[in-house]
GUFI-472334 format. One line per field, with one value per residue (C-alpha): z, x, y; residue number from 1. Coordinates in steps of 0.02 Angstrom, whole numbers. Example, Ala and Ser with C-alpha at 12.3 -4.5 7.8 and 13.67 -1.06 7.14 Angstrom:
<recs>
w 390|357
u 615|684
v -225|-53
n 1|2
</recs>
This chain:
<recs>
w 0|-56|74|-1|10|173|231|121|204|388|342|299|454|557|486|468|667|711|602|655|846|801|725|867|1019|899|902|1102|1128|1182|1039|1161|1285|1234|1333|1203|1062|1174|1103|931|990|1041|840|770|866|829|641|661|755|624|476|559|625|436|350|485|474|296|181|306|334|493|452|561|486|352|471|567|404|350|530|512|363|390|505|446|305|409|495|333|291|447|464|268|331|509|390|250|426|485|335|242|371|526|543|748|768|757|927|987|931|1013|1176|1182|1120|1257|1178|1167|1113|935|802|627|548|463|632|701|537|570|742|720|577|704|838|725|634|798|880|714|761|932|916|764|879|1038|930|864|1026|1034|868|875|906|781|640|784|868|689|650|798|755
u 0|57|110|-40|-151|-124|-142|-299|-389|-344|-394|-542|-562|-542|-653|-798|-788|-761|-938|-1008|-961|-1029|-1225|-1213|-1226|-1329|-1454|-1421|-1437|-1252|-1198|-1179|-1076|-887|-797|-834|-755|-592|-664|-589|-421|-434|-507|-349|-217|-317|-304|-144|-69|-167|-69|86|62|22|149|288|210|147|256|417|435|557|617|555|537|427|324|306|275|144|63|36|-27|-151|-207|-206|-298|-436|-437|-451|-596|-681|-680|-744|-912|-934|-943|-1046|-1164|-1153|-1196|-1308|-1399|-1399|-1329|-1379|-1253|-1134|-1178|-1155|-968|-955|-980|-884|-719|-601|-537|-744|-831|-926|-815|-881|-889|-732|-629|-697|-634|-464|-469|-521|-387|-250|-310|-317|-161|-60|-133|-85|93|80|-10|103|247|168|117|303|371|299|386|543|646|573|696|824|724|695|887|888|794
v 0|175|301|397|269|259|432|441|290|347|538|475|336|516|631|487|460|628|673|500|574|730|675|555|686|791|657|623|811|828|945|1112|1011|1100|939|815|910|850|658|718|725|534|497|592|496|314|368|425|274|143|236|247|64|18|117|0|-172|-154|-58|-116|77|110|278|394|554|461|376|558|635|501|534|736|723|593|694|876|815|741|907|1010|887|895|1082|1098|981|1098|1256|1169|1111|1287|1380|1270|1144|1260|1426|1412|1309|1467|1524|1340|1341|1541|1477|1334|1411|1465|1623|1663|1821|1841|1744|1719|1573|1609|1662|1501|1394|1460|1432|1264|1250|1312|1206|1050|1068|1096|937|837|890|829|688|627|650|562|390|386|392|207|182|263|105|-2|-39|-62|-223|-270|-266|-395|-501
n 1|2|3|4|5|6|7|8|9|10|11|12|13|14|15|16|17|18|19|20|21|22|23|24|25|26|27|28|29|30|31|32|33|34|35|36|37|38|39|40|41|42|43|44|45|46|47|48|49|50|51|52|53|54|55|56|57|58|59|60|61|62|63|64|65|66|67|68|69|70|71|72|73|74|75|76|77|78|79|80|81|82|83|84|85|86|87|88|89|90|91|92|93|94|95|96|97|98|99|100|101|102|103|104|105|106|107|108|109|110|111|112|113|114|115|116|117|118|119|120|121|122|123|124|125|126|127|128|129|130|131|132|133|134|135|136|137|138|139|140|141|142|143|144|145|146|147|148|149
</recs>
């Protein structure tokens, strides 16, 4: 499987359970509660550890810039894609939902939809970093128990 491949089919893994997560509290009532947004973070690092995981044990990847590399952008694209459906939701399904995402933001006050797409953008893209570099701390040392083998 292609690097790209990869990253493709675990961008998409993430944005389909971060908007599965998202309908489901909709439909439980939970959308208003800020707390679960901090769920997302736990989708990006499973699809970031599954294509990192794949790109080692599949494609016999162990370098680890590659595997880091493969792991932010898996990731930022899933962001990119997930932030795309919350402004097509705000803007053509339910414009309310603005004043939902107002309130739960930390920074607060009366952002548009656009200040809120780039603070989601900035907020994504920096936990893509991190959480690239967290799951490849459990990697790091792969092609070295590999070479002893």
């Amino acid at each position: 499987m292609t690097s790209t491949k990869i990253i493709i089919k675990y961008a998409l893994l993430i944005t389909l359970l971060i908007g599965g997560f998202f309908f489901l509290c909709k439909l439980l009532g939970l959308e208003e509660n800020p707390y679960l947004r901090f769920l997302n973070l736990l989708f990006v690092i499973i699809g970031i550890r599954q294509a990192i995981k794949t790109s080692i044990f599949k494609n016999k990847e162990t370098n680890y810039a590659t595997n880091l590399g493969i792991g932010i952008q898996t990731s930022a694209i899933a962001v990119v894609v997930s932030i795309i459906g919350v402004a097509l939701y705000v803007h053509f399904i339910n414009p309310e939902f603005l004043d939902v995402m107002n309130s739960s933001f930390l920074i607060g006050g009366d952002l548009s939809l656009s200040e809120i797409v780039i603070t989601l953008l900035i907020e994504g893209m920096a936990s893509s970093v991190i959480g690239a570099f967290i799951i490849m701390q459990f990697y790091k040392n792969h092609d070295k128990e590999n070479l002893n083998e």
